[in-house]
C-alpha positions as CSV (number, residue, x, y, z in Angstrom):
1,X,15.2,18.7,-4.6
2,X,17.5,19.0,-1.9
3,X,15.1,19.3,0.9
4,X,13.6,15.7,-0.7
5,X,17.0,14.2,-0.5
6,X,17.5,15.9,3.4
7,X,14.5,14.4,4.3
8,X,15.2,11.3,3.3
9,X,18.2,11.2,5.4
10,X,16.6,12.2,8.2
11,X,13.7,9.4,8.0
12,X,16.7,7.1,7.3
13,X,18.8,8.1,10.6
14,X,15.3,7.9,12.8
15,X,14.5,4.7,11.4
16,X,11.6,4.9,9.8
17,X,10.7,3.7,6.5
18,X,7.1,4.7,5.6
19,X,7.9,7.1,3.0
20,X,7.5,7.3,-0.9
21,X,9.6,8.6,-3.1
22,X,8.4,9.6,-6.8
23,X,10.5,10.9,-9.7
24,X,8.9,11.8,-13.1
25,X,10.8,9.9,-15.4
26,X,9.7,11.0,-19.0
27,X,7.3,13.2,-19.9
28,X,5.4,14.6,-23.4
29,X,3.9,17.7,-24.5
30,X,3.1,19.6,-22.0
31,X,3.7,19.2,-17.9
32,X,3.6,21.3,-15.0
33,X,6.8,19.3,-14.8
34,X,9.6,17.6,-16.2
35,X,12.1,15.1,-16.2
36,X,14.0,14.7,-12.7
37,X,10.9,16.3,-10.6
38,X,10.5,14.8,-7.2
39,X,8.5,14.6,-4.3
40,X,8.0,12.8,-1.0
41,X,5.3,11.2,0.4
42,X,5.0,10.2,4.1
43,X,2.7,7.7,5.3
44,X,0.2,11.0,6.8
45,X,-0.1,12.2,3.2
46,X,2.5,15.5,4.0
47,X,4.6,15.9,0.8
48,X,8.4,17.1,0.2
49,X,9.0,18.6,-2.8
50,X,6.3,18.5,-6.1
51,X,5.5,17.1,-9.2
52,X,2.9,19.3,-10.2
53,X,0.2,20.1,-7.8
54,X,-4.0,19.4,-8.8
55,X,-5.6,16.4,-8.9
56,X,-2.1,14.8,-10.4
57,X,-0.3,15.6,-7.5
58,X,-3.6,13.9,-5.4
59,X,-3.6,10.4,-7.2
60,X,0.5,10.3,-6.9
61,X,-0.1,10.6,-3.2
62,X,-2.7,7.9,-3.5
63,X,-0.5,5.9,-5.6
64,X,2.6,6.4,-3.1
65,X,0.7,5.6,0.2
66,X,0.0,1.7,-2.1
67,X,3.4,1.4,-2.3
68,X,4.2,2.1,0.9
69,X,2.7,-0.4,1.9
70,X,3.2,-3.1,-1.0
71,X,7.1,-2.1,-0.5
72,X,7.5,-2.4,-4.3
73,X,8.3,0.3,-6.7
74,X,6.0,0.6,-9.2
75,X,6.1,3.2,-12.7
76,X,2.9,5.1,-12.9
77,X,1.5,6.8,-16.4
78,X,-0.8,9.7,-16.6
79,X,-2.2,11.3,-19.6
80,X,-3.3,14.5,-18.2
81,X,-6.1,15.5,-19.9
82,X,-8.1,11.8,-19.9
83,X,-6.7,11.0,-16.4
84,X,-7.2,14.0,-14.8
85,X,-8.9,17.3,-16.5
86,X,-5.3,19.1,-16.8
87,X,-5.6,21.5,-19.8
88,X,-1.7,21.1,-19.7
89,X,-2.3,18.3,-22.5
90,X,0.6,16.7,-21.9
91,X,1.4,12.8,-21.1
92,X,3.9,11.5,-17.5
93,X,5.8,8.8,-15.9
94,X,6.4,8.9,-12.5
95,X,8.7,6.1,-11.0
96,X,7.0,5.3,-7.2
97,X,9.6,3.2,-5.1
98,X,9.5,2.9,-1.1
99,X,12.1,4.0,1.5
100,X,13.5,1.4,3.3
101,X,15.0,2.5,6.5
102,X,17.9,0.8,7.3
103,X,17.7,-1.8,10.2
104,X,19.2,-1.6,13.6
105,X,21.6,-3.8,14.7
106,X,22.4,-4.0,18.8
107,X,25.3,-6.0,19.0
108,X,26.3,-7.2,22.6
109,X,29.9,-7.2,23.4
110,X,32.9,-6.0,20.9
111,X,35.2,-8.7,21.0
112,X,36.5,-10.2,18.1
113,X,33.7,-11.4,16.8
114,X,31.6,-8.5,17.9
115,X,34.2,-5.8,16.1
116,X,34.4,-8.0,13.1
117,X,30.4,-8.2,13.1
118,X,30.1,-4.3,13.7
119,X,32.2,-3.9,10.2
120,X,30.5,-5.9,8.2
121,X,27.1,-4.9,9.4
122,X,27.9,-1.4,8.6
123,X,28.8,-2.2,5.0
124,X,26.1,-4.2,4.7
125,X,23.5,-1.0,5.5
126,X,22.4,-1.6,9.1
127,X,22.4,1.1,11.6
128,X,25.2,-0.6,14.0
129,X,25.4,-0.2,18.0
130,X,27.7,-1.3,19.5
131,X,28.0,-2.2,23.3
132,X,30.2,-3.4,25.8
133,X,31.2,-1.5,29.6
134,X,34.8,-2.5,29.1
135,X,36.6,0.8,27.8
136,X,39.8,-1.0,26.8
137,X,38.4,-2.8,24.1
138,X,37.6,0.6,22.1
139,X,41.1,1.8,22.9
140,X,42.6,0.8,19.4
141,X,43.4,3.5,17.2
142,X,40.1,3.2,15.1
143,X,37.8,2.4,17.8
144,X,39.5,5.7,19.6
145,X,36.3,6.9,22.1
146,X,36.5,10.1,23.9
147,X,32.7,10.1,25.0
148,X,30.5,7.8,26.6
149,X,28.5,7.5,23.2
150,X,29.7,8.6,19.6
151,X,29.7,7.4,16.1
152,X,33.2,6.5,14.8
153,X,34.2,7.4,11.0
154,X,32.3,4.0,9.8
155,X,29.1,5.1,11.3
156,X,28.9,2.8,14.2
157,X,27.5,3.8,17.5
158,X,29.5,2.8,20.6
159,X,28.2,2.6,23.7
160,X,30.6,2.4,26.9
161,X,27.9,0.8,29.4
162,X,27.0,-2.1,31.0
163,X,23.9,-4.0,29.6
164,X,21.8,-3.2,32.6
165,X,22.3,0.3,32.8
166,X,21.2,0.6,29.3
167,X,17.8,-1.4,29.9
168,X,17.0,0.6,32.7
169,X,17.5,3.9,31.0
170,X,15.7,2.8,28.2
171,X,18.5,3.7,26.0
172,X,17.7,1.3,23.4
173,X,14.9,1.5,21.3
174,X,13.2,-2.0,19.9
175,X,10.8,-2.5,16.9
176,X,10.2,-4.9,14.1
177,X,13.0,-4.0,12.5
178,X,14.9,-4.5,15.6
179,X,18.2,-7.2,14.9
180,X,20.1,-8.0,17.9
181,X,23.3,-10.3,18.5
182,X,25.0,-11.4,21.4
183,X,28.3,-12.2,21.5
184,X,29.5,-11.1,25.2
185,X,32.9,-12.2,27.7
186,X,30.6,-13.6,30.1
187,X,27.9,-15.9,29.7
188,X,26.0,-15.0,32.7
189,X,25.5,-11.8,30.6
190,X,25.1,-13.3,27.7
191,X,21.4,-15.0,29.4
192,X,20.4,-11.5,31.2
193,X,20.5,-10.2,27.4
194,X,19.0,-12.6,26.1
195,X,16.6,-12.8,28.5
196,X,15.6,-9.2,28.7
197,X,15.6,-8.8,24.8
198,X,13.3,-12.2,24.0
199,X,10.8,-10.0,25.5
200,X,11.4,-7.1,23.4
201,X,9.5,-6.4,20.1
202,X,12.7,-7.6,17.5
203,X,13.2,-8.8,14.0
204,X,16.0,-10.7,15.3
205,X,17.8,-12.6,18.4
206,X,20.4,-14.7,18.2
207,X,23.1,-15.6,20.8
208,X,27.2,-17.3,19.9
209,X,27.3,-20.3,22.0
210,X,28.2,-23.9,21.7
211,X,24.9,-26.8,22.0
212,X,26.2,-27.0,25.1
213,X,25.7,-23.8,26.4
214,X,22.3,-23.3,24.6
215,X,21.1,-26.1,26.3
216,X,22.4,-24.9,29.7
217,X,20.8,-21.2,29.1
218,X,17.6,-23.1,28.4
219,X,17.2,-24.9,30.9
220,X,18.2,-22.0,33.4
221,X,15.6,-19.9,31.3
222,X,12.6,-22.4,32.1
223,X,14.1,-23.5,35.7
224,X,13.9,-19.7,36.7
225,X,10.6,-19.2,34.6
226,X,12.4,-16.2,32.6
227,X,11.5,-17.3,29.3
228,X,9.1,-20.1,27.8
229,X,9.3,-22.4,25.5
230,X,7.6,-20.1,22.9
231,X,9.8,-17.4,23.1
232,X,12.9,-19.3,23.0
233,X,11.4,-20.7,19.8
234,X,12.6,-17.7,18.0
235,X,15.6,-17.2,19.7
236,X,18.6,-17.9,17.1
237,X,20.9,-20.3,18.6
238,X,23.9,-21.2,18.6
239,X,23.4,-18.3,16.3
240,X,23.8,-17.7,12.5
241,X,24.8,-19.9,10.1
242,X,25.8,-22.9,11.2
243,X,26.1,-25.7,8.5
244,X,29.6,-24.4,7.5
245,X,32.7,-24.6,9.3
246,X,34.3,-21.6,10.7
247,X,36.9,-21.4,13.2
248,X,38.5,-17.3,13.3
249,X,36.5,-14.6,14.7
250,X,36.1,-13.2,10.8
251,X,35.0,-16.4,10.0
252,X,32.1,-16.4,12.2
253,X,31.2,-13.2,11.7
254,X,30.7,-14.1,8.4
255,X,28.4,-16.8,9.0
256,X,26.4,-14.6,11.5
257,X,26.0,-11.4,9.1
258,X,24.8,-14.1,6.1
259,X,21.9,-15.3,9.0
260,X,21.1,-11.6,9.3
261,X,21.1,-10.4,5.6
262,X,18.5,-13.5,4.9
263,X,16.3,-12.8,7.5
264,X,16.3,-8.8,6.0
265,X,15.7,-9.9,2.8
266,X,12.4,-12.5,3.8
267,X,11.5,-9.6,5.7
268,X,11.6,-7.1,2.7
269,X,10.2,-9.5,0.7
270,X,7.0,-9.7,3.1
């Protein structure tokens, strides 16, 4: 069981979330197991752990790889003998449910807002990275960095490099399940991120900013043919939500990590 729950973390940490995880959860007469038995079930069909082996073992496995990709748990009952020629005789109930990687979260720039966003994020079960190239603003006691790159005590990766340097060493990696915030000191970087990322596979993309300077970072976007119309569609901006009235850094923070945990849960939902 502990090489189940091991692997788990590790799909969790490498972001992936094709995995099945099945628990019998009652059983009757006799089993080849009982109560508490679990095994993993990765999107190739390798197993971690077992519930029984045979042709039980074979339809979990089938039944896992559906919920996979339904993404809802589902309780599964087997009477061995009817179901599947087991001379064990016995009845089971195996509890399917999906992994659900957490989601990464690139923010641009730890500010206020950006630090604030970081902690929430991280509470709220996204895989946090946090990026700026301006060492001093990592200097306080709990944002202490003595590497380039490291994970503080909440979790949160830090990374101590301009934006650039990053997209050219392909540091970062983007998928669906991509979110990505930008809340930078300067807004000529703010646009180069933006810019750059529009054209990266994401879940998410949102930029702070007045109307004002959405407007401006549009129309430098088409003027210098860096983005078009249809990707700027799905660019989040001025970015989260923004029918409330906030004013402190906390305060928007708040109203950008409620944008994000709604666009999770549609997505989850999917």
């Amino acid at each position: 069981m502990i090489k189940v729950y091991q692997k788990i973390a590790s799909l969790e940490n490498e972001g992936i979330r094709a995995a099945a995880l099945c628990t019998i959860v009652n059983t009757k007469g006799s089993t080849p197991r009982k109560a508490g038995a679990k095994m993993l079930v990765l999107l190739d069909e390798q197993i971690v752990g077992t519930i029984g082996g045979g042709s039980l073992e074979k339809k979990v496995i089938a039944d896992a790889l559906e919920v996979i990709a339904n993404k809802k748990p589902q309780l599964f009952s087997h009477a061995l003998v009817h179901d599947h020629g087991m001379c064990c005789g016995g009845s089971i109930e195996i509890f399917i449910e999906p992994i659900m990687a957490r989601k990464k979260l690139y923010i641009f720039g730890a500010g206020h807002i950006g630090k604030a966003l970081a902690k929430f994020a991280q509470q709220l079960n996204f895989k946090v990275h946090l990026i700026d190239e301006r060492s001093e603003m990592f200097e306080e006691e709990v944002w202490l960095v003595k590497e380039q790159e490291r994970t503080d005590a909440d979790g949160i990766q830090t990374h101590i490099k301009n934006h650039r340097r990053l997209f050219k060493a392909n540091e970062l990696l983007f998928d669906a399940d991509t979110f990505i915030c930008v809340v930078t000191h300067d807004h000529a970087y703010d646009r180069a991120i933006v810019a750059h990322c529009a054209k990266q596979p994401h879940a998410y993309l949102g930029m702070i900013g007045s109307e004002r300077k959405v407007l401006v970072a549009k129309k430098a976007f088409l003027a210098g043919k860096l983005l078009t119309q249809k990707e700027m569609k799905h660019i989040d901006w001025p970015m989260g939500i923004t029918n409330i009235k906030v004013q402190t850094p906390t305060e928007i923070a708040i109203a950008i990590i409620a944008k994000l945990i709604d666009v999770r849960a549609k997505m989850d939902a999917d």
